[in-house]
Residue, then its C-alpha position, 0 to 999 in steps of 0.5 A: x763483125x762482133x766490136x764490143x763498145x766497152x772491153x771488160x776492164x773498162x767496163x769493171x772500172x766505170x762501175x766501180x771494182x769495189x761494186x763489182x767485187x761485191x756484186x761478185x761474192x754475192x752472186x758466187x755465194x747465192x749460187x752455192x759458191x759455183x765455181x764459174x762466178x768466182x772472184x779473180x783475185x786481180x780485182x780484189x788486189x786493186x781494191x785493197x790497194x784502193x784503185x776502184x776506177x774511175x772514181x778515184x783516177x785509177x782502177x786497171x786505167x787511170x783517169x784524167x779530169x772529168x773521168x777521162x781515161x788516160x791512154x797507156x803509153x808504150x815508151x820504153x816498153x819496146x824490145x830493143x831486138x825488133x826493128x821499129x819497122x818490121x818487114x813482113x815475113x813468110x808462113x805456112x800454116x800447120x795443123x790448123x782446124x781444117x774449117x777455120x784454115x782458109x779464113x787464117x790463110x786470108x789474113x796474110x797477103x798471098x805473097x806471103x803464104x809458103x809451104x816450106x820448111x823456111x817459113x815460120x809455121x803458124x798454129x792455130x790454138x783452139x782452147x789450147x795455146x801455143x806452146x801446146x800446139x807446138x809440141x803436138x805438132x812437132x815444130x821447131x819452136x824457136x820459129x813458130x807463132x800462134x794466132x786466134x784462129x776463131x776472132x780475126x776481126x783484129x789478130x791475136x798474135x803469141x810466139x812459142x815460148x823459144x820464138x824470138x820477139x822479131x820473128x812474132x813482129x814480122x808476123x804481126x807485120x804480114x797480117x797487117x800487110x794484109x790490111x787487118x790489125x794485129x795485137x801481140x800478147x803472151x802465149x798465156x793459156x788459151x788465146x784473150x778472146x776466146x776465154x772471155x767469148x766462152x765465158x760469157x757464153x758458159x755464165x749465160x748458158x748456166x743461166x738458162x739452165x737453172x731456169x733463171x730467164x728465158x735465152x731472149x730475155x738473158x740476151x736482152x738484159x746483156x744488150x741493153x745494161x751492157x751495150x753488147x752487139x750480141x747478147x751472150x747466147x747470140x755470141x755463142x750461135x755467131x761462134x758456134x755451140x760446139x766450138x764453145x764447148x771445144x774451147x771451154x773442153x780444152x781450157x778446163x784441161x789445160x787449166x784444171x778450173x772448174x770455171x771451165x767445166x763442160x755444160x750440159x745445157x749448151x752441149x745438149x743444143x750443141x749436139x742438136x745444132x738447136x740456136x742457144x738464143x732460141x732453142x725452140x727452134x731447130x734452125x743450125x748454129x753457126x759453122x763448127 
């Protein structure tokens, strides 16, 4: 299992967004203004609006006395159409990576796993989304979800543009049935996890390319100033060099960013099936 201590946005308002927006148009500047190290513009807007972090009580969170944060609520954000508990739902899975099929099949009780038409397809986007999957598949999307097929440590969960909001309950209802955790987002382009994974794994990947540090050393310096489990090389062995490579693939067609654009480094050593953190080594990566 891979917890990071710290996610993204509570990490860019302990250093401050200030800080990190600095630190971020000097390093996209000293690199030739390289497309991967851009500046999002939401952290640019809340220092204009001066929500810095912690520092100043708010930056994505707010924060109490002593910098503690604030826990958002979720009053009044319920949709009023899904019951405030809802019962699980039956799936069939459609279309999925025929190696990750069975680890999606296991997030649901077997009661709840069908194969006829009745039961609400499940898609797995793999540097795709849900709307994409659906089409491609030729299913009915006003009853058809999409889960992150490669993170399912806690289940990231999207309905297809059409699906009712109590149809992607009683999904998330049957994963958590099968006793895993379950968060609903927005079919957005590409699944959360899996764009932050790949681009953690393409920064540290272009990284070693130009010769910056040795993998061990980029691997240490996440684990130790970052608290990471894994250093963004070891992430990229534990989810495999080529599945990167095929998210990254898909999200820079989807999107049409340049962030996303292939890397040779990481495709060479995927192609080899060589360990990113150690490419001395001949040993396999993790499964494709």
């Amino acid at each position: 299992a891979l917890h990071f201590r710290m996610g993204p946005f509570e990490l860019l308002d302990l250093t401050g967004l200030d800080v990190s927006v600095e630190v971020t148009r000097q390093v996209w500047k000293g690199f030739g203004e390289e497309p991967r190290f851009a500046l999002a513009a939401v952290a640019e807007s809340r220092v204009s609006a001066g929500l810095l972090g912690r520092k100043s009580g708010r930056g994505f969170y707010e924060y109490g006395g002593e910098g503690r944060m604030r826990l958002p609520r979720d009053e009044g954000r319920r949709d009023p159409s899904i019951s405030a508990d809802p019962e699980p739902v039956r799936v069939r899975l459609v279309g999925m990576a025929p190696d990750l099929a069975d680890g999606v099949r296991a997030l649901f009780p077997k009661a709840c796993v069908a194969s006829d038409d009745d039961a609400v397809a499940v898609v797995g986007p793999v540097g795709s989304d849900v709307a994409t999957e659906v089409r491609r598949l030729g299913l009915d999307p006003r009853r058809s979800v999409g889960v992150d097929p490669v993170f399912t440590d806690v289940v990231t969960l999207a309905g297809a543009p059409g699906t009712k909001a109590d149809i992607v309950a009683g999904v998330a209802a049957s994963i958590r049935a099968g006793g895993r955790g379950a968060v609903v987002v927005r079919d957005g382009k590409g699944m959360p996890a899996q764009r932050i994974a790949a681009m953690i794994v393409l920064i540290a990947a272009d990284a070693a390319g130009r010769g910056l540090a040795a993998p061990a050393d980029i691997d240490a310096a996440a684990r130790l100033a970052l608290a990471y489990p894994l250093g963004p090389l070891e992430l990229g062995d534990r989810v495999g060099a080529r599945r990167i490579s095929a998210i990254a693939s898909g999200l820079h067609a989807l999107t049409g960013e340049a962030r996303w654009r292939r890397s040779g480094w990481l495709e060479a050593r995927a192609g080899r099936m060589q360990r990113l953190a150690d490419p001395s080594t001949e040993t396999a990566a993790a499964p494709i």
